[in-house]
DSSP file (Angstrom, degrees, kcal/mol; ACC not computed):
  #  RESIDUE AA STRUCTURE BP1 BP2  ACC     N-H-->O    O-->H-N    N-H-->O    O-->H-N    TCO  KAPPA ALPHA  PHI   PSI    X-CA   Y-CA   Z-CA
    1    1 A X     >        0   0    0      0, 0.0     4,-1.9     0, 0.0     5,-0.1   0.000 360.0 360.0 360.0 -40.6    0.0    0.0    0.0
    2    2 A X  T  4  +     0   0    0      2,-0.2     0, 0.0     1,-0.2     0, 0.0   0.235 360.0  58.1 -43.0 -12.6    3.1    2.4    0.5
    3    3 A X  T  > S+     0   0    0      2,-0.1     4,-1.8     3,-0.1     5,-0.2   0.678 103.3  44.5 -91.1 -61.5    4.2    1.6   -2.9
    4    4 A X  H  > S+     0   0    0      1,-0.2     4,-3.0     2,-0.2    -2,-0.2   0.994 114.9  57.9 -67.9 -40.6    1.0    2.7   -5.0
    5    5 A X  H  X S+     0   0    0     -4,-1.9     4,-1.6     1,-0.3    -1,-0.2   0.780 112.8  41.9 -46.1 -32.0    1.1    6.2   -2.4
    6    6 A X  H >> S+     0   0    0      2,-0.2     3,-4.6    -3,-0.1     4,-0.9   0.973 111.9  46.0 -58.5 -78.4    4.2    6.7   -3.5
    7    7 A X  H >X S+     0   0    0     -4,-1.8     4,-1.9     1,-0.4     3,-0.9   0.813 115.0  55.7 -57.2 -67.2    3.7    5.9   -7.0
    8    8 A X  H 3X S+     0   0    0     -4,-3.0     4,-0.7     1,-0.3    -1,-0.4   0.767 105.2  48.3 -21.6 -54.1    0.5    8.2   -6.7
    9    9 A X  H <X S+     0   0    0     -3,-4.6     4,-2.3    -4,-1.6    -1,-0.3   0.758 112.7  47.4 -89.3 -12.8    2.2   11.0   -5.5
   10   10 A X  H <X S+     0   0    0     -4,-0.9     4,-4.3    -3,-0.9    -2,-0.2   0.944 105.8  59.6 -53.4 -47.3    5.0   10.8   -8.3
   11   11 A X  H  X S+     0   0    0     -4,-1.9     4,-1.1     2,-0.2    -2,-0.2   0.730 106.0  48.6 -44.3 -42.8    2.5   10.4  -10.6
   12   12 A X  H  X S+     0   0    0     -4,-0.7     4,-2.4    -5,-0.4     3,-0.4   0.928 113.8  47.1 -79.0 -48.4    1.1   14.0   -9.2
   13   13 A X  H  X S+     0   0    0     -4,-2.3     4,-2.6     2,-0.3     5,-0.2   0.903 104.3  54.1  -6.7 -84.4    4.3   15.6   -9.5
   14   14 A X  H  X S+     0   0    0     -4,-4.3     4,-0.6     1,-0.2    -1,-0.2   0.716 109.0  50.4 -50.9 -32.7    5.0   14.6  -12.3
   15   15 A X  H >X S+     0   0    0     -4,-1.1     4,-2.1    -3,-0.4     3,-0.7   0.914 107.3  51.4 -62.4 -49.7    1.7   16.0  -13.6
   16   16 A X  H >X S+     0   0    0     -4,-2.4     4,-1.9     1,-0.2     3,-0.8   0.993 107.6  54.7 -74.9 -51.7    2.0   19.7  -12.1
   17   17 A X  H 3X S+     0   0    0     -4,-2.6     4,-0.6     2,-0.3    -1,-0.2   0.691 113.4  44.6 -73.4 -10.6    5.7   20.1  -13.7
   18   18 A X  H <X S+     0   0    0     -3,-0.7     4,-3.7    -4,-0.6    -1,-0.3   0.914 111.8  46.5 -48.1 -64.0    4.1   19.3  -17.1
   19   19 A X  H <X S+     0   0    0     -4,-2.1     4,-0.9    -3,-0.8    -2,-0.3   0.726 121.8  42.1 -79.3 -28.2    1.0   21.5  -16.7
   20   20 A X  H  X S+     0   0    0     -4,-1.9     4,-1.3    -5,-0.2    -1,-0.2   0.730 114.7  50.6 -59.1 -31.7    3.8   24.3  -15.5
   21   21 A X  H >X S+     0   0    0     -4,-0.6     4,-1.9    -5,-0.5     3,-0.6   0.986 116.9  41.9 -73.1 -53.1    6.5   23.3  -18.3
   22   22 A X  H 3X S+     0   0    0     -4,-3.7     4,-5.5     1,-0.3     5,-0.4   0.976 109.4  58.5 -73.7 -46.0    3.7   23.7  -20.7
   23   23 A X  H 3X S+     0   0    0     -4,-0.9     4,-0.7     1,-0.2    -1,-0.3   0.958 110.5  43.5 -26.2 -55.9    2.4   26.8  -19.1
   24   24 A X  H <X S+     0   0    0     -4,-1.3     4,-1.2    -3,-0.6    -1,-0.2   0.833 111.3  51.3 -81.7 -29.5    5.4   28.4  -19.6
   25   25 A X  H  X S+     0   0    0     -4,-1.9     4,-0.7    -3,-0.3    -2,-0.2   0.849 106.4  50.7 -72.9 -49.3    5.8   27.3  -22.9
   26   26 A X  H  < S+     0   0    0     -4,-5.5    25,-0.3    -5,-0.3    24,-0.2   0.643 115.8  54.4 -69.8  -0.9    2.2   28.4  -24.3
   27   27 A X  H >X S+     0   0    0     -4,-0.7     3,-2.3    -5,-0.4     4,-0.5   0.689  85.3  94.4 -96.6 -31.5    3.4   32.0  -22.5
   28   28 A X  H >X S+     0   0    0     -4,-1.2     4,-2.8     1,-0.3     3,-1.0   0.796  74.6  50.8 -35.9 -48.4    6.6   32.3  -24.2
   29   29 A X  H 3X S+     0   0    0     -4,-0.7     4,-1.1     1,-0.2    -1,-0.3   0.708  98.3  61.7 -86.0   9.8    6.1   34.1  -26.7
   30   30 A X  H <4 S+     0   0    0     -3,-2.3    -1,-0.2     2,-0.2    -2,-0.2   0.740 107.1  56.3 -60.8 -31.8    4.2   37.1  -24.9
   31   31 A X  H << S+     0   0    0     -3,-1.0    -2,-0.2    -4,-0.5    -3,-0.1   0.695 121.7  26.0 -77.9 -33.2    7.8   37.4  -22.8
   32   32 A X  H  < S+     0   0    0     -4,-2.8     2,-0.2    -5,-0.2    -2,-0.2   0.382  75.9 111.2-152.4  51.7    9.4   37.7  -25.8
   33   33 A X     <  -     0   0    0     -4,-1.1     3,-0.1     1,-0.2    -3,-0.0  -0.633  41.3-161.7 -85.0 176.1    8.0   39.0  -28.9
   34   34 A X  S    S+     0   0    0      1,-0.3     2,-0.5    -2,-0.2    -1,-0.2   0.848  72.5  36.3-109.9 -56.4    9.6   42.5  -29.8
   35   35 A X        -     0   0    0     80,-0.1     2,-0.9    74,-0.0    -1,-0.3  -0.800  62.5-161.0-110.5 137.8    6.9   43.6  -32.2
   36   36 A X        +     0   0    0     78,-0.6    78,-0.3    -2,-0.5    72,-0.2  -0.720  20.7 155.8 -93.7  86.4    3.7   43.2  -32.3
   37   37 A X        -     0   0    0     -2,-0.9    72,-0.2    77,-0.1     5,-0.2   0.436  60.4 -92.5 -84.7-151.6    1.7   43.7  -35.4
   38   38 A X  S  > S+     0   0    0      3,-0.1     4,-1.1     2,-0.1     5,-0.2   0.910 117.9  64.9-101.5 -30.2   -1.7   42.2  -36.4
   39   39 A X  H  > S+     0   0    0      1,-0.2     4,-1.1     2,-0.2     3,-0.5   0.949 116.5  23.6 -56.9 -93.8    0.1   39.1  -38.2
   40   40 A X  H  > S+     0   0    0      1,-0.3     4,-1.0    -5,-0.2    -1,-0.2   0.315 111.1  71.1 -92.3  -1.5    1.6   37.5  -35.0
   41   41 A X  H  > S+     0   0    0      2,-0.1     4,-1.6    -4,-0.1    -1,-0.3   0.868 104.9  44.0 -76.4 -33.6   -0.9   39.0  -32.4
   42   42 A X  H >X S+     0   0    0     -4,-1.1     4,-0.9    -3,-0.5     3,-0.9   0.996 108.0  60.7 -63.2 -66.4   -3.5   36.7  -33.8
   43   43 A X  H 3< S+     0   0    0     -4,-1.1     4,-0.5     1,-0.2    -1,-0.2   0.772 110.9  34.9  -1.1 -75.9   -1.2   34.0  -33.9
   44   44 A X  H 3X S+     0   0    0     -4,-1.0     4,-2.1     1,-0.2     5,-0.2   0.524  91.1  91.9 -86.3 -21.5   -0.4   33.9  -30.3
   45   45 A X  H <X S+     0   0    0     -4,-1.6     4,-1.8    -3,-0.9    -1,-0.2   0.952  94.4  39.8 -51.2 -48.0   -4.0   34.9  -28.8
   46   46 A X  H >X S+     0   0    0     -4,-0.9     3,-2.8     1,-0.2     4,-0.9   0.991 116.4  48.2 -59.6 -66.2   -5.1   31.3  -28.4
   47   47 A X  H >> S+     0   0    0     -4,-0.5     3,-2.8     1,-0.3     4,-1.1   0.757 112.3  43.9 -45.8 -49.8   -2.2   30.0  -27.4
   48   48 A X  H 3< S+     0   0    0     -4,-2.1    -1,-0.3     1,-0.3    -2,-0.2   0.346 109.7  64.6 -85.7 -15.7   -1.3   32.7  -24.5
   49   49 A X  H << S+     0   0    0     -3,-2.8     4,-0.4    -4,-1.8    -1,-0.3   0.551  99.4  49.3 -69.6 -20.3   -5.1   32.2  -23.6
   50   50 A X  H <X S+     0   0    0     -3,-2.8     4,-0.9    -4,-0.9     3,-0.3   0.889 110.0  54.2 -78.7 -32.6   -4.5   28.4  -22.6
   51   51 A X  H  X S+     0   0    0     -4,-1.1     4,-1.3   -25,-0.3    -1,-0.2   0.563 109.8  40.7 -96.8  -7.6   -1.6   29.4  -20.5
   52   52 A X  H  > S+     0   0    0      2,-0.1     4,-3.0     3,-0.1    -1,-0.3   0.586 112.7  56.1-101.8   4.9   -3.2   31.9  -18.4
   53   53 A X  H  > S+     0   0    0     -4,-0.4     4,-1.4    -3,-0.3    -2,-0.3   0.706 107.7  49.9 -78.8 -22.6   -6.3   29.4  -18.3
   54   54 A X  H  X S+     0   0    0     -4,-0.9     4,-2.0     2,-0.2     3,-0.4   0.933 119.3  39.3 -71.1 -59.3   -3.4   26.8  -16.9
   55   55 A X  H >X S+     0   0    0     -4,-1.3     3,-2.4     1,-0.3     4,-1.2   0.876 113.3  52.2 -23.7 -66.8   -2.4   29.9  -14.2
   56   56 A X  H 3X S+     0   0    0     -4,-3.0     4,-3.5     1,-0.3    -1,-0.3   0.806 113.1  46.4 -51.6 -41.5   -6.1   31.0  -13.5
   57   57 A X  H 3< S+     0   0    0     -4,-1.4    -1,-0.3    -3,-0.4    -2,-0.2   0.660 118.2  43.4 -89.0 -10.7   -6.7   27.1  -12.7
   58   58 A X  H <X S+     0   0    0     -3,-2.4     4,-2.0    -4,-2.0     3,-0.4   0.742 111.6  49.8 -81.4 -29.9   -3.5   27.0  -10.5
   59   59 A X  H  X S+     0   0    0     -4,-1.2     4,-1.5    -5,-0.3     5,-0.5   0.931 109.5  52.2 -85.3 -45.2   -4.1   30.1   -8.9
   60   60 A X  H  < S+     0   0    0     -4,-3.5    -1,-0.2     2,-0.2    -3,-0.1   0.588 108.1  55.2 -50.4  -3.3   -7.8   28.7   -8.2
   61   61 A X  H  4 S+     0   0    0     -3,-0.4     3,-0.4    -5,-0.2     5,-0.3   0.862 103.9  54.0-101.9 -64.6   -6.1   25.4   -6.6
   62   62 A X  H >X S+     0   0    0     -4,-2.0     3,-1.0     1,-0.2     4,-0.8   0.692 110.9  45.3 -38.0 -36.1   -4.0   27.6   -4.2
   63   63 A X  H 3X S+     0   0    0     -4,-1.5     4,-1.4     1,-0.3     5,-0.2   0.757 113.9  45.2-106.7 -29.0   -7.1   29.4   -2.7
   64   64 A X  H 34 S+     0   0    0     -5,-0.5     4,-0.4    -3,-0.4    -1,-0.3   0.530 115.7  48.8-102.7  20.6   -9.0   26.6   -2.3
   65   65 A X  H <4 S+     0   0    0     -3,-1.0    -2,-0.3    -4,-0.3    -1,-0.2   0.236 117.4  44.4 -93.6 -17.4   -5.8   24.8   -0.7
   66   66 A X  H  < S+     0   0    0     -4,-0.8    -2,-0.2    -5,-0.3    -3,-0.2   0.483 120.8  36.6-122.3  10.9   -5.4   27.6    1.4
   67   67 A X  S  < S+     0   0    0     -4,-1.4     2,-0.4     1,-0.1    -3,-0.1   0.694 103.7  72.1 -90.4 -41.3   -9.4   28.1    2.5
   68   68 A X  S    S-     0   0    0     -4,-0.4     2,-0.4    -5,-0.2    -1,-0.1  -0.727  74.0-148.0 -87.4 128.8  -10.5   24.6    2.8
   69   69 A X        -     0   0    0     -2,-0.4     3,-0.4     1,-0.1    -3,-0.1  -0.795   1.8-156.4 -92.2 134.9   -9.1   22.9    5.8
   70   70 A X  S    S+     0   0    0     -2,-0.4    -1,-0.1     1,-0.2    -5,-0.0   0.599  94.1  19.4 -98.1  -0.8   -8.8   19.0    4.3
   71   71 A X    >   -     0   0    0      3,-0.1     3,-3.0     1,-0.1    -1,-0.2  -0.210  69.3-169.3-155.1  92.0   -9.0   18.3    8.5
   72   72 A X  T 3  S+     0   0    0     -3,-0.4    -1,-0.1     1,-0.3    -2,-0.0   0.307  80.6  72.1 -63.5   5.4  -10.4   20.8   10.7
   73   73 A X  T 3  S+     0   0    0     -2,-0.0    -1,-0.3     2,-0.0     2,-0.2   0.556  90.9  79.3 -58.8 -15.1   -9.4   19.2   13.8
   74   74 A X  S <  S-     0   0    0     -3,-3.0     2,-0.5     1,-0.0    -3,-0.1  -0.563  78.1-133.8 -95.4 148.6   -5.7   20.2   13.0
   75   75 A X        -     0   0    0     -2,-0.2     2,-0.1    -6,-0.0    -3,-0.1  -0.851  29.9-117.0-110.6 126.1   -4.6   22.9   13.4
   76   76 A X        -     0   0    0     -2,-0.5     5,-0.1     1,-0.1    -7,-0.0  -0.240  25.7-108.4 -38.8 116.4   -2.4   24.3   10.1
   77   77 A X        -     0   0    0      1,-0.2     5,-0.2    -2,-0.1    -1,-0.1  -0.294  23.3-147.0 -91.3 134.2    1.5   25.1   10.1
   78   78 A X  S    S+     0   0    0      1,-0.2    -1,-0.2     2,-0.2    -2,-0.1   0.524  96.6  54.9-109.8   1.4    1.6   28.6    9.8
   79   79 A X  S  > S+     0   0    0      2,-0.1     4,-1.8     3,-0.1     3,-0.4   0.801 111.5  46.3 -67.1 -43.1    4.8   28.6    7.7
   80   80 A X  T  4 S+     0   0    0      1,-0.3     4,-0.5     2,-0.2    -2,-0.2   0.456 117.2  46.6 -90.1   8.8    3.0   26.0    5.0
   81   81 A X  T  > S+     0   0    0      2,-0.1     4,-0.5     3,-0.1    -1,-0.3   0.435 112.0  49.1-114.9  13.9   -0.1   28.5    5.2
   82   82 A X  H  > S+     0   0    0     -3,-0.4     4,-1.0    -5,-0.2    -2,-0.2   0.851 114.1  45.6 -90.9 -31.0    2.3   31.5    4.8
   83   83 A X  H  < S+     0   0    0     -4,-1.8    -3,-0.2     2,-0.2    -2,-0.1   0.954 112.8  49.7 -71.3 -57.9    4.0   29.8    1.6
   84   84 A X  H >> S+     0   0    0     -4,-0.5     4,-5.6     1,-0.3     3,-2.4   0.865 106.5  52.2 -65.0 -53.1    0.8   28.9    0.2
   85   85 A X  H 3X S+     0   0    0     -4,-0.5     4,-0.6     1,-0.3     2,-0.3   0.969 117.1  45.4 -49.7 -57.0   -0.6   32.8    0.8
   86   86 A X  H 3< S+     0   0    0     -4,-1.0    -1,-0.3     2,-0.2    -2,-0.2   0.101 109.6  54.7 -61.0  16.7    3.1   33.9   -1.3
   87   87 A X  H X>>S+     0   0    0     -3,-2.4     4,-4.8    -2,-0.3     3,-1.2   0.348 110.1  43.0-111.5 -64.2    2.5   31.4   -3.8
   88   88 A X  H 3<5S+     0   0    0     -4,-5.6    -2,-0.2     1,-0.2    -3,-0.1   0.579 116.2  48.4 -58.2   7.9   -1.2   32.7   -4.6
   89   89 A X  T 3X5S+     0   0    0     -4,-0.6     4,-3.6    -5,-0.2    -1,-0.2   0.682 107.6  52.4-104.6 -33.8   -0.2   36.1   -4.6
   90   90 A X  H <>5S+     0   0    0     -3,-1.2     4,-1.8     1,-0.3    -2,-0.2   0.779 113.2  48.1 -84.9 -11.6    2.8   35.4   -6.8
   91   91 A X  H  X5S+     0   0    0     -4,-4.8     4,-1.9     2,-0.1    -1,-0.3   0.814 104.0  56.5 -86.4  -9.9    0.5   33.8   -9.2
   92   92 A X  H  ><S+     0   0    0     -5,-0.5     4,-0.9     2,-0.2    -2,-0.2   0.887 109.4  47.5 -94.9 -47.6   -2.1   36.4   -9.3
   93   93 A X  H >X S+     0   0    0     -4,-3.6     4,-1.2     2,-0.2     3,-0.6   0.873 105.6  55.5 -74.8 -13.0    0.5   38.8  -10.3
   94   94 A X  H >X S+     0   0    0     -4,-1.8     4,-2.5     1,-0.2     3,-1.4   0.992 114.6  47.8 -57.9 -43.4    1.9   36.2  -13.2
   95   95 A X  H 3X S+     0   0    0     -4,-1.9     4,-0.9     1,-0.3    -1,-0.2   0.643 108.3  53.5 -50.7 -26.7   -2.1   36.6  -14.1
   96   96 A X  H <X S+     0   0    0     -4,-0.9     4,-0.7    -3,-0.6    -1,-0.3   0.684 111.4  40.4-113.1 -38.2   -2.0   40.4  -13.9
   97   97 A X  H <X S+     0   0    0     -3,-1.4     4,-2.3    -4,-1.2    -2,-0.2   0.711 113.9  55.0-113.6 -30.9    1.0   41.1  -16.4
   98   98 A X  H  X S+     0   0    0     -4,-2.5     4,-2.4    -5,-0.3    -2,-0.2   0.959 113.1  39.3 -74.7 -27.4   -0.1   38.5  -18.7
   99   99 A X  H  X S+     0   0    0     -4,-0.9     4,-0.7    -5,-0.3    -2,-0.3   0.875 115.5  53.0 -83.4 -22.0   -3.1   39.8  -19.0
  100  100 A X  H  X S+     0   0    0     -4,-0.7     4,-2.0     2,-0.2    -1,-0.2   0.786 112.2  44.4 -13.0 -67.1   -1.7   43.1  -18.9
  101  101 A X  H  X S+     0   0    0     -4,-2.3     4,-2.0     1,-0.2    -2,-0.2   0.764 109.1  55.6 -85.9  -6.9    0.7   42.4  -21.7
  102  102 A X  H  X S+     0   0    0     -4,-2.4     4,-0.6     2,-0.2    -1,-0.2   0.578 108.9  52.9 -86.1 -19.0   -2.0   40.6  -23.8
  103  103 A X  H  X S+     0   0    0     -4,-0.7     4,-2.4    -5,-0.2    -2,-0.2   0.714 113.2  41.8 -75.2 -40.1   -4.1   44.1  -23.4
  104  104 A X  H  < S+     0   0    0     -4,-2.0    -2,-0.2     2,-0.2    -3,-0.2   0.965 104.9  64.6-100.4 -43.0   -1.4   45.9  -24.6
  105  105 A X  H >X S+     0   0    0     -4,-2.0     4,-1.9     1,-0.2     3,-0.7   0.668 105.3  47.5  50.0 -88.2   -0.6   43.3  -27.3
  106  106 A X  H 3X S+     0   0    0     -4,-0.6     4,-2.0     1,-0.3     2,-0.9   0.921 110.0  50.2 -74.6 -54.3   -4.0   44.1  -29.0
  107  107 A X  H 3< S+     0   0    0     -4,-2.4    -1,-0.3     1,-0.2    -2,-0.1  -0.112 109.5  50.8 -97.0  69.3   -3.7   47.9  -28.9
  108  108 A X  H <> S+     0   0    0     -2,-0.9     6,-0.9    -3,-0.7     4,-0.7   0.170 115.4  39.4 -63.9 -62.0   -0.4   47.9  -30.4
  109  109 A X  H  < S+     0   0    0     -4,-1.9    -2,-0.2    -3,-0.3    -3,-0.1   0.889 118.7  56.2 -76.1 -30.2   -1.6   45.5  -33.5
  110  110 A X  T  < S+     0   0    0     -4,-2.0    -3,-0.1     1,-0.3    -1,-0.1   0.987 117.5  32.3 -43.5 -76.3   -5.2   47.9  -33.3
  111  111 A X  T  4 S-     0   0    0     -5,-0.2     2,-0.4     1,-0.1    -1,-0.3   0.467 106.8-131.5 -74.5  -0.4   -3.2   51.1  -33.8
  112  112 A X     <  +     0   0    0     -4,-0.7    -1,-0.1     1,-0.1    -3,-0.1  -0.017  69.2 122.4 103.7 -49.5   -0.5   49.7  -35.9
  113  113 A X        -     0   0    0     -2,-0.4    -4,-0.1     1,-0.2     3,-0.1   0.520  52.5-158.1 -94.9  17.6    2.0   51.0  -34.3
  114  114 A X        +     0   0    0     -6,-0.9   -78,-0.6   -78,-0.3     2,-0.2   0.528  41.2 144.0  84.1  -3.2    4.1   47.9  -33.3
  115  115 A X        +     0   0    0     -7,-0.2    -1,-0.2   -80,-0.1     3,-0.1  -0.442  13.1 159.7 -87.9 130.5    5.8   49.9  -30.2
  116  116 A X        +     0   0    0     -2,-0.2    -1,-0.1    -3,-0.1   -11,-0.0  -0.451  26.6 127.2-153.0  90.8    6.4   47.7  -27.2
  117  117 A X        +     0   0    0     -2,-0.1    -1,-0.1     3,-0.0     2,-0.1   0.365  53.5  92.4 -92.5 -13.1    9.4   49.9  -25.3
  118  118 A X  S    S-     0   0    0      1,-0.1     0, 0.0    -3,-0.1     0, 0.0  -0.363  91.4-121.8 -91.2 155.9    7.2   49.8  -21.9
  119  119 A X              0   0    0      1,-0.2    -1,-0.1    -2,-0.1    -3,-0.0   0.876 360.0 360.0 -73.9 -27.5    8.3   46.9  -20.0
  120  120 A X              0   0    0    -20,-0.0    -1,-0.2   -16,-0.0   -16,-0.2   0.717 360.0 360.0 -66.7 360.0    4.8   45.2  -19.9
């Protein structure tokens, strides 16, 4: 029985560093195209929409790891609820700048003019 738990929780592992590798991968190019035109904004919308749907559904896993107690006789380690709080915050700002830079994206290829000098 200690065997499949294991195996179980490798198995989970191994799933979130996938769904993060690929995350990061369906994001890339928002991090680094240089100009943005109408050509390659289109391009990229779908894709750079799965990967903040990967976030959004990570960042929604953190809140409801860090609201729901999975045994409310315990009481909760107030380092692993401290991490948790700094995890969902630092995903809510990955959320914030992609969507950010996916806003600005679009009125760059709208108006044409291709400028993306701002850091977002």
């Amino acid at each position: 029985m200690g065997s499949s738990m294991k195996r179980s929780e490798i198995l989970f592992w191994t799933f979130t560093l996938v769904l993060w590798a690929g995350a990061a991968w369906l994001l890339a190019p928002l991090l680094t195209l240089d100009r943005v035109n109408l050509g390659n904004a289109k391009e990229y919308v779908l894709r750079s929409t799965f990967g903040l749907l990967i976030l959004i559904l990570f960042w929604a896993k953190s809140l409801v790891d860090l609201l729901v107690f999975k045994d409310p006789g315990k009481v909760r380690d107030k380092l692993n609820t401290l991490l948790l709080l700094l995890y969902s915050f630092i995903l809510l700002g990955g959320i914030v700048f992609t969507v950010l830079r996916m806003v600005k994206g679009y009125v760059a290829a709208q108006s044409g003019s291709g400028d993306t000098a701002s850091p977002l």
